[in-house]
N, C-alpha and C positions, 0 to 999 in steps of 0.2 A: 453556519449552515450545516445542518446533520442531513444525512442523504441513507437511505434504508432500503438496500438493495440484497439479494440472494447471490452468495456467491464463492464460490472455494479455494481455500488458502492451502497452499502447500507450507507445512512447517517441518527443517530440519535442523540438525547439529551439525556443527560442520565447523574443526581446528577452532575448539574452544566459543565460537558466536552460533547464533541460531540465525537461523535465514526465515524470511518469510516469502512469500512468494503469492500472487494474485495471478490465482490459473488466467482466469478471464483475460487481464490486460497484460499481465506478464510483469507489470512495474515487482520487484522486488527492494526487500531492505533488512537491514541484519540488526543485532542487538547483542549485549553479553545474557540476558536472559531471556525468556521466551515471552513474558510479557515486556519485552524494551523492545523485542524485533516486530511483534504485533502494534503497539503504540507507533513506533515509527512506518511499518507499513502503513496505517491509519491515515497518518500524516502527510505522507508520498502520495498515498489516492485521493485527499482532498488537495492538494497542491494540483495535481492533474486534473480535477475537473474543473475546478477554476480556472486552469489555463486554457483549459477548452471551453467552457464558456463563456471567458473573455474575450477567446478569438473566436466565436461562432456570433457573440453581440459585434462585437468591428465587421462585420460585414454589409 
């Protein structure tokens, strides 16, 4: 499921990994490159909405 929402990423460097950061929900996630700490944030916000709308269907 792809989801296309507007939204801003904080990206730094930091002892050698990049961070990424989702101003919005605050989930973060790191990488050694800045496209591996983007991918993996990617990854951490689809993991999150899935768990929220697997618990918002169990109700």
């Amino acid at each position: 499921m792809t989801k296309t929402i507007s939204q801003s990423i904080k990206l730094t460097h930091e002892d050698d990994q990049w961070v990424a950061v989702d101003d919005e929900t605050g989930i973060a996630s790191q990488g050694d490159t800045r496209k591996e700490a983007l991918l993996n944030l990617d990854e951490a916000l689809e993991l999150t909405w899935k768990a929220r709308e697997s618990k918002s269907e169990a109700k």
